[in-house]
DRENKEMI-338132 format. One record per residue (C-alpha): x, y, z; residue number from 1; residue in three letters. Coordinates in steps of 0.25 Angstrom, whole numbers, plus 5000, padded with zeros to 4 digits. Layout:
<sites>
site x:X, y:Y, z:Z, num:NUM, residu:ALA
...
</sites>
This chain:
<sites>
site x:5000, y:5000, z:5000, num:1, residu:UNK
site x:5004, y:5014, z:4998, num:2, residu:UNK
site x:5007, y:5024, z:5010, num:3, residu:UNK
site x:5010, y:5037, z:5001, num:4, residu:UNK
site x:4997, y:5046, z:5006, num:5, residu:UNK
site x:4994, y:5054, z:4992, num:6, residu:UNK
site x:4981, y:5058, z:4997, num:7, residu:UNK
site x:4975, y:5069, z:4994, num:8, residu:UNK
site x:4983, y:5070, z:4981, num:9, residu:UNK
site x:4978, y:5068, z:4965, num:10, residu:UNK
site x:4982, y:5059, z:4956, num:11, residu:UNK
site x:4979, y:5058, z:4941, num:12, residu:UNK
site x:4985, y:5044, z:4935, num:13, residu:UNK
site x:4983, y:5043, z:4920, num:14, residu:UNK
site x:4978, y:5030, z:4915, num:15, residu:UNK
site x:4975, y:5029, z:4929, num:16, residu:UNK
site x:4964, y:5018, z:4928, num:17, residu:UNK
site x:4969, y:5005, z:4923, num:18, residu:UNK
site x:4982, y:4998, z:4924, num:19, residu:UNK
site x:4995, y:5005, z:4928, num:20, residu:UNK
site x:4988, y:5018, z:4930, num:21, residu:UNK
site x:4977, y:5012, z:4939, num:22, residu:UNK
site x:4987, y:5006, z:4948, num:23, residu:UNK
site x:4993, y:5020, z:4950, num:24, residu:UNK
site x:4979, y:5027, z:4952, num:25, residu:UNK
site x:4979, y:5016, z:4963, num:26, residu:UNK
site x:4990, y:5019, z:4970, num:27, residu:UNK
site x:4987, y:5032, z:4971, num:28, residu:UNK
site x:4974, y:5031, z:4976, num:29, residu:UNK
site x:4980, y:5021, z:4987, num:30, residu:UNK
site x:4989, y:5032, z:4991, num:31, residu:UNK
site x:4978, y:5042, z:4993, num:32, residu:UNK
site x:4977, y:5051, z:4980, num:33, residu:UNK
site x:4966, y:5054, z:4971, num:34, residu:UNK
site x:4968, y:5047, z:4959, num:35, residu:UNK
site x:4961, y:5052, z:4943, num:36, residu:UNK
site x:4964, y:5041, z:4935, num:37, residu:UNK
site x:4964, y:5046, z:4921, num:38, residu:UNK
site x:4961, y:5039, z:4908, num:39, residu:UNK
site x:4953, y:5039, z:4896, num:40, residu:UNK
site x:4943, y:5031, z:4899, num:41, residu:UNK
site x:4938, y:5028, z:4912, num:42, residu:UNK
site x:4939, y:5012, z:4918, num:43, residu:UNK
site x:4928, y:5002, z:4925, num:44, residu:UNK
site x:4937, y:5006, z:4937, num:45, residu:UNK
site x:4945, y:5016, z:4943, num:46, residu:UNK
site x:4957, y:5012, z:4952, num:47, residu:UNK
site x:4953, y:5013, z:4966, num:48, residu:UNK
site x:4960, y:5010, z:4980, num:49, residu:UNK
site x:4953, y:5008, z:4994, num:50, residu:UNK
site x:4941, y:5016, z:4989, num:51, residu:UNK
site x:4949, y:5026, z:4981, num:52, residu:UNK
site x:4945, y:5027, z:4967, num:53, residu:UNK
site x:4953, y:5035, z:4956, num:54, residu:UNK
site x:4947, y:5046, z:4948, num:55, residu:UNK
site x:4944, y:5045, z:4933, num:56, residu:UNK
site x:4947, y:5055, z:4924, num:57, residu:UNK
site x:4944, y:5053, z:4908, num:58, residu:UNK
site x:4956, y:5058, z:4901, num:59, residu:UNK
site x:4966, y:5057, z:4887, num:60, residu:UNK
site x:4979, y:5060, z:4894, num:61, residu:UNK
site x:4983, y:5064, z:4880, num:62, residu:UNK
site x:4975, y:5075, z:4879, num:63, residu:UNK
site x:4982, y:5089, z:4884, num:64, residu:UNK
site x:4970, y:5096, z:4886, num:65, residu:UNK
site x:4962, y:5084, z:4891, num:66, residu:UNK
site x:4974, y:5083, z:4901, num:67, residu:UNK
site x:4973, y:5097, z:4905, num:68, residu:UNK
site x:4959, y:5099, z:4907, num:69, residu:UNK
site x:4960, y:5086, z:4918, num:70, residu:UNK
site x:4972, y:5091, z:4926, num:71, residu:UNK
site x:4963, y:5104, z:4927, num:72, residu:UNK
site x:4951, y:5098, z:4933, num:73, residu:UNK
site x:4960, y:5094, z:4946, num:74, residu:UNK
site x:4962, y:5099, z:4958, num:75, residu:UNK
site x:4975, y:5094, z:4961, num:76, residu:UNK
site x:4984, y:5085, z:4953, num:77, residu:UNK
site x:4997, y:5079, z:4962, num:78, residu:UNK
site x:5000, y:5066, z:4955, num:79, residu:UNK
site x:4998, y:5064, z:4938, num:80, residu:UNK
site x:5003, y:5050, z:4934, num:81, residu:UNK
site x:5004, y:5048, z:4919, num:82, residu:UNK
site x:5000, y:5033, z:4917, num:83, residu:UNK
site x:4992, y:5034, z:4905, num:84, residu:UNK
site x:5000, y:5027, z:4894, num:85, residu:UNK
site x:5004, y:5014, z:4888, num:86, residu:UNK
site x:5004, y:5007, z:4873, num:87, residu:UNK
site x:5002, y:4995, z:4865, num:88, residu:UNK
site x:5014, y:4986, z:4860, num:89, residu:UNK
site x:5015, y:4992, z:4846, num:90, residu:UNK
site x:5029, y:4994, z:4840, num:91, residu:UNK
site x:5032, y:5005, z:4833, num:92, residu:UNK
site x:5032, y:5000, z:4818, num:93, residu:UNK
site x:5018, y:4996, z:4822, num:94, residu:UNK
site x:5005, y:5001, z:4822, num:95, residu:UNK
site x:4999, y:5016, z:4820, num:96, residu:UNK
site x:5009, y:5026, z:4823, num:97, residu:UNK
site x:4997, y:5034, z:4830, num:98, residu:UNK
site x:4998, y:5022, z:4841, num:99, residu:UNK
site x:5013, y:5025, z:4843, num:100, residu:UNK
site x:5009, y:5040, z:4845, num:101, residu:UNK
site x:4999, y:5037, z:4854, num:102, residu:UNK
site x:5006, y:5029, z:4861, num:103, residu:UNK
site x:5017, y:5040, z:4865, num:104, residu:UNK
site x:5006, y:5051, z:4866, num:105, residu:UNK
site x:4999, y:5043, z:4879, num:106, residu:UNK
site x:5012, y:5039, z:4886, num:107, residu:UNK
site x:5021, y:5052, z:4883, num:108, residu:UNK
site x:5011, y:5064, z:4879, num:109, residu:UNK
site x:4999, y:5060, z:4888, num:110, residu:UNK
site x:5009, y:5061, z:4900, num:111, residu:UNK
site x:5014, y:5074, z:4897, num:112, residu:UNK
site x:5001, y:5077, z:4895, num:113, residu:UNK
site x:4995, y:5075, z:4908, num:114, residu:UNK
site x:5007, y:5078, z:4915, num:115, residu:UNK
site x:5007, y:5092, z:4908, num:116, residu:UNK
site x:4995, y:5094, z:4912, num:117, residu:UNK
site x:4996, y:5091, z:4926, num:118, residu:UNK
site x:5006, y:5101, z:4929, num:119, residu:UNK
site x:4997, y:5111, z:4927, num:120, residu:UNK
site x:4989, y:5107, z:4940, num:121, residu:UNK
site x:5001, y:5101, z:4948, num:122, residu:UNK
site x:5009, y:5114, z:4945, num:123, residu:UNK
site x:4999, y:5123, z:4951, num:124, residu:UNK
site x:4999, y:5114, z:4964, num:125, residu:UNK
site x:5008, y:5116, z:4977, num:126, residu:UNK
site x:5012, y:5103, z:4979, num:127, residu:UNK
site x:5015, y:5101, z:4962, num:128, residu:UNK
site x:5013, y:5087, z:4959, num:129, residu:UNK
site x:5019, y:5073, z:4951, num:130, residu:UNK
site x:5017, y:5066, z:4939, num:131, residu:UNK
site x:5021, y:5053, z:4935, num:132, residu:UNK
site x:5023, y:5046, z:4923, num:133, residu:UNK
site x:5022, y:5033, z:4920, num:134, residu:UNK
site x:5033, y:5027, z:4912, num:135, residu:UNK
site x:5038, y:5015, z:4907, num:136, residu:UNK
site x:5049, y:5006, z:4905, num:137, residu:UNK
site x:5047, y:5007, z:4890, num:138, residu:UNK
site x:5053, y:5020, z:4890, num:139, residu:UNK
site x:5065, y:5016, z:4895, num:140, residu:UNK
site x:5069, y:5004, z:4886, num:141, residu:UNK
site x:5064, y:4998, z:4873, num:142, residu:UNK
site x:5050, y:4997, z:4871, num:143, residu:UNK
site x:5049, y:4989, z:4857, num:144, residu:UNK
site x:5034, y:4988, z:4854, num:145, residu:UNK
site x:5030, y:5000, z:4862, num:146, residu:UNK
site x:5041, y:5009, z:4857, num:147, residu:UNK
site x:5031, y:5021, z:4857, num:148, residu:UNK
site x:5026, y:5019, z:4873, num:149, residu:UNK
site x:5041, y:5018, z:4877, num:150, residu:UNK
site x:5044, y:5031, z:4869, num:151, residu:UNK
site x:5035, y:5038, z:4877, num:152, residu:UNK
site x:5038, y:5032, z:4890, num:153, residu:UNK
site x:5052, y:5038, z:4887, num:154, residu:UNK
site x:5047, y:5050, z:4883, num:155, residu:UNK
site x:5038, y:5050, z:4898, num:156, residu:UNK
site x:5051, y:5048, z:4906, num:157, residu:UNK
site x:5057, y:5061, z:4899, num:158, residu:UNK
site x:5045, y:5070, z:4900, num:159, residu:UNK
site x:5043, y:5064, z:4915, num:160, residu:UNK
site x:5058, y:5071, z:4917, num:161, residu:UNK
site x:5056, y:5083, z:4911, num:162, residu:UNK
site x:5043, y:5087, z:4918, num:163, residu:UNK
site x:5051, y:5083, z:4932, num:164, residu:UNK
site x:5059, y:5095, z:4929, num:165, residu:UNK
site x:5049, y:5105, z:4922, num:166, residu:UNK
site x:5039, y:5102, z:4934, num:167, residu:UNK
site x:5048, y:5101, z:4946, num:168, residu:UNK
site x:5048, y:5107, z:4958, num:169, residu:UNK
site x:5031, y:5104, z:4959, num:170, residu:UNK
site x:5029, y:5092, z:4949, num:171, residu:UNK
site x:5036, y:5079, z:4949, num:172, residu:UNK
site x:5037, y:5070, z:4938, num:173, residu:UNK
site x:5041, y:5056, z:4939, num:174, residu:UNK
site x:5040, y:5042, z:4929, num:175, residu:UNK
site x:5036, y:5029, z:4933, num:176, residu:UNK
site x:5043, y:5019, z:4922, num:177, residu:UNK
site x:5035, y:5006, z:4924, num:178, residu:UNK
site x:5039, y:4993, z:4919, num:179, residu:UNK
site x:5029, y:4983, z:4917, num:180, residu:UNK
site x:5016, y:4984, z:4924, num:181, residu:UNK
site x:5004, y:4973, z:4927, num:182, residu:UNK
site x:4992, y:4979, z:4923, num:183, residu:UNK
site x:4978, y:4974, z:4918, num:184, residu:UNK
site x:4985, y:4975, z:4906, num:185, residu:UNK
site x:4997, y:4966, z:4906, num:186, residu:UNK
site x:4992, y:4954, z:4898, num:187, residu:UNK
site x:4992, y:4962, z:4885, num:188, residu:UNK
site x:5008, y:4967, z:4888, num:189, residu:UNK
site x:5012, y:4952, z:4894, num:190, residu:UNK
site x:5002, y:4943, z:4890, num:191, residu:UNK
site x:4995, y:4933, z:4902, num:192, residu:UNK
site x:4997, y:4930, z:4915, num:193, residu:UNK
site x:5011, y:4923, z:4912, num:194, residu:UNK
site x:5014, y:4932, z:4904, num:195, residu:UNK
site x:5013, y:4943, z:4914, num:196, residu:UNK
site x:5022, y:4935, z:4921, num:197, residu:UNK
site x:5032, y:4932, z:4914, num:198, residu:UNK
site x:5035, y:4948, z:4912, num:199, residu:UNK
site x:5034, y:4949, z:4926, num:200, residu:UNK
site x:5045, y:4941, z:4928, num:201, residu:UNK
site x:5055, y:4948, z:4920, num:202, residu:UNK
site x:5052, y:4961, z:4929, num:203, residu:UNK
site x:5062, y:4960, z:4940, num:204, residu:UNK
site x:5052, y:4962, z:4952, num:205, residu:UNK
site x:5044, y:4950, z:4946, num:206, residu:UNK
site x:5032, y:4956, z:4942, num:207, residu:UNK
site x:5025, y:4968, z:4934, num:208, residu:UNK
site x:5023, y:4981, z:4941, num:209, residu:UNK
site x:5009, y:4982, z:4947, num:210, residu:UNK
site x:5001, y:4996, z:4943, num:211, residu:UNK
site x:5000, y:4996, z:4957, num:212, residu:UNK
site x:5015, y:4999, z:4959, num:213, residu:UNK
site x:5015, y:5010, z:4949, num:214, residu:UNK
site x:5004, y:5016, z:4956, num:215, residu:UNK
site x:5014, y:5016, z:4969, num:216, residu:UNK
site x:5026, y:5021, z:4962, num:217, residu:UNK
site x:5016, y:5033, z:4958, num:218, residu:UNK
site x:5013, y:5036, z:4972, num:219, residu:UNK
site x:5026, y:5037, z:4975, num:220, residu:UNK
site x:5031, y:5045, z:4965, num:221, residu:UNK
site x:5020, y:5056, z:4967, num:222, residu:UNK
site x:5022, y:5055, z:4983, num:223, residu:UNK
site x:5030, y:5063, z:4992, num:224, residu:UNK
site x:5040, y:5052, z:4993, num:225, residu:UNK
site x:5044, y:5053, z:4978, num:226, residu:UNK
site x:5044, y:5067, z:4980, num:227, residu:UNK
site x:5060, y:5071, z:4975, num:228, residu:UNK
site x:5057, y:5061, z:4962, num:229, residu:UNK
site x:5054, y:5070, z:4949, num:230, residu:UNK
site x:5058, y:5067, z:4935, num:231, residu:UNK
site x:5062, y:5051, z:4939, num:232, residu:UNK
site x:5057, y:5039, z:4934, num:233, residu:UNK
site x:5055, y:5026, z:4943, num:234, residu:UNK
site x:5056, y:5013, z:4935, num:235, residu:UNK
site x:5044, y:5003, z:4940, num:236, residu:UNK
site x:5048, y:4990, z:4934, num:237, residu:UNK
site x:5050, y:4980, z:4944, num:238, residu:UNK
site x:5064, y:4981, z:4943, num:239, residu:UNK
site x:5064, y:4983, z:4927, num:240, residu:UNK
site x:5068, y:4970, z:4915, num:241, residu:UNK
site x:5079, y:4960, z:4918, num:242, residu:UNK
site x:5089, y:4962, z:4905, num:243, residu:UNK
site x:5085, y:4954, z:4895, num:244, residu:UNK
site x:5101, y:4950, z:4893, num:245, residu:UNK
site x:5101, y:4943, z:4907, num:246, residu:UNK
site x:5091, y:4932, z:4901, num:247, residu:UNK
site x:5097, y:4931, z:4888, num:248, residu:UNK
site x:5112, y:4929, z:4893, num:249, residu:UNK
site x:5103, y:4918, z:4905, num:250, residu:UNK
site x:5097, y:4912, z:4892, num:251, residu:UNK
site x:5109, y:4910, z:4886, num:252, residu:UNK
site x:5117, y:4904, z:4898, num:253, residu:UNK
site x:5104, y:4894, z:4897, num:254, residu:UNK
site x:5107, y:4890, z:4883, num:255, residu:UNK
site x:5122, y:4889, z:4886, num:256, residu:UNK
site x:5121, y:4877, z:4896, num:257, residu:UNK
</sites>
Protein backbone atom coordinates (compact mmCIF):
# COMPACT_ATOMS: atom_id res chain seq x y z
CA UNK A 1 0.00 0.00 0.00
CA UNK A 2 0.91 3.52 -0.54
CA UNK A 3 1.73 5.91 2.42
CA UNK A 4 2.58 9.23 0.37
CA UNK A 5 -0.69 11.61 1.42
CA UNK A 6 -1.38 13.44 -2.11
CA UNK A 7 -4.84 14.54 -0.68
CA UNK A 8 -6.15 17.36 -1.50
CA UNK A 9 -4.16 17.46 -4.83
CA UNK A 10 -5.38 16.96 -8.84
CA UNK A 11 -4.51 14.66 -10.92
CA UNK A 12 -5.20 14.48 -14.64
CA UNK A 13 -3.82 11.10 -16.26
CA UNK A 14 -4.30 10.86 -20.02
CA UNK A 15 -5.40 7.41 -21.35
CA UNK A 16 -6.34 7.37 -17.66
CA UNK A 17 -8.98 4.56 -18.09
CA UNK A 18 -7.85 1.34 -19.13
CA UNK A 19 -4.52 -0.57 -19.11
CA UNK A 20 -1.26 1.27 -17.98
CA UNK A 21 -3.06 4.50 -17.50
CA UNK A 22 -5.72 2.92 -15.21
CA UNK A 23 -3.31 1.58 -12.95
CA UNK A 24 -1.77 4.97 -12.53
CA UNK A 25 -5.13 6.67 -11.97
CA UNK A 26 -5.32 3.97 -9.16
CA UNK A 27 -2.47 4.64 -7.61
CA UNK A 28 -3.25 7.92 -7.28
CA UNK A 29 -6.62 7.81 -5.93
CA UNK A 30 -5.11 5.27 -3.34
CA UNK A 31 -2.72 8.04 -2.33
CA UNK A 32 -5.57 10.58 -1.71
CA UNK A 33 -5.68 12.87 -4.95
CA UNK A 34 -8.50 13.40 -7.31
CA UNK A 35 -8.03 11.76 -10.24
CA UNK A 36 -9.66 12.89 -14.18
CA UNK A 37 -9.08 10.35 -16.27
CA UNK A 38 -8.90 11.55 -19.69
CA UNK A 39 -9.74 9.68 -23.07
CA UNK A 40 -11.78 9.85 -26.12
CA UNK A 41 -14.21 7.65 -25.26
CA UNK A 42 -15.60 6.94 -22.06
CA UNK A 43 -15.36 3.12 -20.47
CA UNK A 44 -17.94 0.48 -18.75
CA UNK A 45 -15.76 1.45 -15.87
CA UNK A 46 -13.71 3.91 -14.34
CA UNK A 47 -10.87 2.94 -12.09
CA UNK A 48 -11.86 3.37 -8.55
CA UNK A 49 -9.95 2.54 -4.95
CA UNK A 50 -11.85 2.04 -1.41
CA UNK A 51 -14.87 3.96 -2.79
CA UNK A 52 -12.84 6.47 -4.80
CA UNK A 53 -13.66 6.63 -8.15
CA UNK A 54 -11.85 8.71 -11.05
CA UNK A 55 -13.33 11.47 -12.93
CA UNK A 56 -14.04 11.20 -16.79
CA UNK A 57 -13.23 13.69 -19.05
CA UNK A 58 -14.10 13.13 -23.01
CA UNK A 59 -10.89 14.58 -24.87
CA UNK A 60 -8.49 14.22 -28.18
CA UNK A 61 -5.35 14.96 -26.62
CA UNK A 62 -4.19 15.90 -30.12
CA UNK A 63 -6.29 18.79 -30.20
CA UNK A 64 -4.41 22.30 -28.89
CA UNK A 65 -7.59 23.92 -28.61
CA UNK A 66 -9.57 20.90 -27.13
CA UNK A 67 -6.50 20.63 -24.71
CA UNK A 68 -6.74 24.28 -23.73
CA UNK A 69 -10.34 24.70 -23.23
CA UNK A 70 -9.96 21.49 -20.45
CA UNK A 71 -7.09 22.79 -18.43
CA UNK A 72 -9.22 26.04 -18.20
CA UNK A 73 -12.17 24.43 -16.83
CA UNK A 74 -10.11 23.42 -13.57
CA UNK A 75 -9.57 24.86 -10.59
CA UNK A 76 -6.24 23.49 -9.79
CA UNK A 77 -4.10 21.18 -11.76
CA UNK A 78 -0.65 19.84 -9.41
CA UNK A 79 0.00 16.50 -11.32
CA UNK A 80 -0.38 15.98 -15.44
CA UNK A 81 0.70 12.62 -16.56
CA UNK A 82 1.11 11.96 -20.24
CA UNK A 83 0.08 8.37 -20.64
CA UNK A 84 -1.96 8.41 -23.81
CA UNK A 85 -0.02 6.71 -26.38
CA UNK A 86 0.99 3.42 -28.12
CA UNK A 87 1.04 1.66 -31.87
CA UNK A 88 0.59 -1.14 -33.69
CA UNK A 89 3.54 -3.49 -34.89
CA UNK A 90 3.81 -1.89 -38.47
CA UNK A 91 7.19 -1.58 -39.95
CA UNK A 92 8.02 1.36 -41.76
CA UNK A 93 8.03 0.12 -45.48
CA UNK A 94 4.52 -1.11 -44.56
CA UNK A 95 1.21 0.15 -44.62
CA UNK A 96 -0.23 3.99 -45.08
CA UNK A 97 2.33 6.59 -44.31
CA UNK A 98 -0.64 8.60 -42.43
CA UNK A 99 -0.48 5.57 -39.83
CA UNK A 100 3.19 6.19 -39.26
CA UNK A 101 2.29 10.03 -38.87
CA UNK A 102 -0.30 9.13 -36.51
CA UNK A 103 1.56 7.36 -34.75
CA UNK A 104 4.34 10.03 -33.77
CA UNK A 105 1.57 12.71 -33.42
CA UNK A 106 -0.25 10.79 -30.34
CA UNK A 107 2.99 9.65 -28.58
CA UNK A 108 5.14 13.05 -29.17
CA UNK A 109 2.79 15.96 -30.15
CA UNK A 110 -0.26 15.02 -27.95
CA UNK A 111 2.28 15.26 -24.98
CA UNK A 112 3.60 18.54 -25.86
CA UNK A 113 0.17 19.28 -26.22
CA UNK A 114 -1.17 18.84 -23.03
CA UNK A 115 1.65 19.61 -21.35
CA UNK A 116 1.68 23.02 -22.94
CA UNK A 117 -1.15 23.44 -21.91
CA UNK A 118 -0.93 22.65 -18.47
CA UNK A 119 1.51 25.15 -17.80
CA UNK A 120 -0.83 27.86 -18.24
CA UNK A 121 -2.85 26.69 -15.08
CA UNK A 122 0.37 25.27 -13.01
CA UNK A 123 2.33 28.56 -13.72
CA UNK A 124 -0.27 30.63 -12.18
CA UNK A 125 -0.34 28.52 -9.10
CA UNK A 126 2.01 29.02 -5.86
CA UNK A 127 2.99 25.71 -5.24
CA UNK A 128 3.65 25.23 -9.58
CA UNK A 129 3.22 21.75 -10.28
CA UNK A 130 4.73 18.16 -12.34
CA UNK A 131 4.28 16.55 -15.15
CA UNK A 132 5.19 13.18 -16.14
CA UNK A 133 5.81 11.38 -19.25
CA UNK A 134 5.48 8.23 -20.10
CA UNK A 135 8.27 6.86 -22.06
CA UNK A 136 9.45 3.68 -23.24
CA UNK A 137 12.37 1.41 -23.63
CA UNK A 138 11.66 1.84 -27.50
CA UNK A 139 13.36 4.98 -27.54
CA UNK A 140 16.24 3.98 -26.16
CA UNK A 141 17.14 1.09 -28.53
CA UNK A 142 15.96 -0.45 -31.80
CA UNK A 143 12.52 -0.72 -32.20
CA UNK A 144 12.18 -2.73 -35.64
CA UNK A 145 8.59 -3.02 -36.43
CA UNK A 146 7.38 0.02 -34.52
CA UNK A 147 10.25 2.36 -35.63
CA UNK A 148 7.81 5.34 -35.74
CA UNK A 149 6.62 4.77 -31.68
CA UNK A 150 10.37 4.46 -30.86
CA UNK A 151 11.12 7.79 -32.82
CA UNK A 152 8.79 9.38 -30.81
CA UNK A 153 9.47 7.99 -27.39
CA UNK A 154 13.05 9.56 -28.15
CA UNK A 155 11.74 12.52 -29.14
CA UNK A 156 9.61 12.59 -25.59
CA UNK A 157 12.75 12.12 -23.61
CA UNK A 158 14.22 15.17 -25.17
CA UNK A 159 11.14 17.41 -24.98
CA UNK A 160 10.86 15.92 -21.36
CA UNK A 161 14.59 17.76 -20.68
CA UNK A 162 14.08 20.72 -22.31
CA UNK A 163 10.65 21.65 -20.54
CA UNK A 164 12.76 20.80 -17.06
CA UNK A 165 14.66 23.80 -17.78
CA UNK A 166 12.19 26.35 -19.51
CA UNK A 167 9.63 25.50 -16.48
CA UNK A 168 12.01 25.33 -13.38
CA UNK A 169 11.95 26.65 -10.41
CA UNK A 170 7.74 25.91 -10.26
CA UNK A 171 7.29 23.01 -12.65
CA UNK A 172 8.93 19.68 -12.85
CA UNK A 173 9.37 17.61 -15.55
CA UNK A 174 10.37 14.10 -15.35
CA UNK A 175 10.01 10.43 -17.83
CA UNK A 176 8.99 7.26 -16.68
CA UNK A 177 10.86 4.63 -19.52
CA UNK A 178 8.68 1.50 -19.02
CA UNK A 179 9.66 -1.87 -20.27
CA UNK A 180 7.21 -4.30 -20.81
CA UNK A 181 3.98 -4.01 -18.89
CA UNK A 182 1.01 -6.70 -18.18
CA UNK A 183 -1.90 -5.18 -19.23
CA UNK A 184 -5.52 -6.53 -20.48
CA UNK A 185 -3.86 -6.14 -23.54
CA UNK A 186 -0.87 -8.46 -23.41
CA UNK A 187 -1.91 -11.41 -25.46
CA UNK A 188 -1.95 -9.40 -28.84
CA UNK A 189 1.88 -8.37 -28.06
CA UNK A 190 2.95 -11.99 -26.44
CA UNK A 191 0.45 -14.30 -27.56
CA UNK A 192 -1.31 -16.65 -24.46
CA UNK A 193 -0.70 -17.38 -21.18
CA UNK A 194 2.64 -19.23 -22.01
CA UNK A 195 3.53 -16.89 -24.09
CA UNK A 196 3.36 -14.27 -21.42
CA UNK A 197 5.60 -16.28 -19.78
CA UNK A 198 7.88 -17.12 -21.60
CA UNK A 199 8.67 -13.06 -22.03
CA UNK A 200 8.62 -12.64 -18.47
CA UNK A 201 11.20 -14.85 -18.08
CA UNK A 202 13.71 -13.06 -20.11
CA UNK A 203 12.94 -9.74 -17.70
CA UNK A 204 15.44 -10.06 -15.11
CA UNK A 205 12.89 -9.60 -11.94
CA UNK A 206 11.08 -12.47 -13.61
CA UNK A 207 8.10 -11.03 -14.44
CA UNK A 208 6.16 -7.97 -16.58
CA UNK A 209 5.76 -4.65 -14.77
CA UNK A 210 2.15 -4.45 -13.37
CA UNK A 211 0.32 -1.07 -14.26
CA UNK A 212 0.08 -0.90 -10.67
CA UNK A 213 3.77 -0.33 -10.37
CA UNK A 214 3.75 2.45 -12.71
CA UNK A 215 0.95 4.05 -11.12
CA UNK A 216 3.56 3.97 -7.84
CA UNK A 217 6.39 5.36 -9.44
CA UNK A 218 4.09 8.20 -10.61
CA UNK A 219 3.19 8.94 -6.93
CA UNK A 220 6.58 9.20 -6.21
CA UNK A 221 7.70 11.18 -8.67
CA UNK A 222 5.00 13.95 -8.22
CA UNK A 223 5.54 13.72 -4.37
CA UNK A 224 7.61 15.87 -2.01
CA UNK A 225 9.88 13.09 -1.79
CA UNK A 226 11.03 13.29 -5.38
CA UNK A 227 10.88 16.87 -5.04
CA UNK A 228 15.00 17.71 -6.13
CA UNK A 229 14.33 15.35 -9.41
CA UNK A 230 13.62 17.38 -12.87
CA UNK A 231 14.62 16.79 -16.34
CA UNK A 232 15.40 12.75 -15.34
CA UNK A 233 14.29 9.84 -16.56
CA UNK A 234 13.64 6.41 -14.27
CA UNK A 235 13.89 3.31 -16.13
CA UNK A 236 10.97 0.87 -14.88
CA UNK A 237 11.94 -2.46 -16.60
CA UNK A 238 12.51 -5.00 -14.02
CA UNK A 239 16.12 -4.82 -14.37
CA UNK A 240 16.07 -4.36 -18.22
CA UNK A 241 17.03 -7.41 -21.13
CA UNK A 242 19.78 -10.11 -20.60
CA UNK A 243 22.29 -9.50 -23.66
CA UNK A 244 21.23 -11.44 -26.37
CA UNK A 245 25.29 -12.46 -26.66
CA UNK A 246 25.13 -14.20 -23.32
CA UNK A 247 22.73 -16.90 -24.63
CA UNK A 248 24.14 -17.25 -27.91
CA UNK A 249 27.88 -17.87 -26.67
CA UNK A 250 25.82 -20.54 -23.67
CA UNK A 251 24.13 -22.07 -27.12
CA UNK A 252 27.36 -22.48 -28.56
CA UNK A 253 29.13 -23.94 -25.38
CA UNK A 254 26.09 -26.41 -25.67
CA UNK A 255 26.84 -27.55 -29.19
CA UNK A 256 30.45 -27.79 -28.43
CA UNK A 257 30.18 -30.69 -25.93
Amino acid sequence: MLTLDLSGKTVVVTGGVRGVGAGISRAFLEAGADVVAVARREPDTLPEVGGRTARFASLDVRDPAAAQAFMDGLDRLDVLVNNAGGGPFLPVADGDLRTHLKIIELNLAAPLIMARAAHTVMDRQPEGGSIIMIGSVSGVRPSPGSAAYGAAKAGLASLTTSLAVEWAPRIRVNMLTLGMVRTELAHLHYGDEAGVEAVARTVPLGRLADPYDVGAACVFLSSPLAGYASGSSMLLHGGGERPAFLDAATVNKEEQK
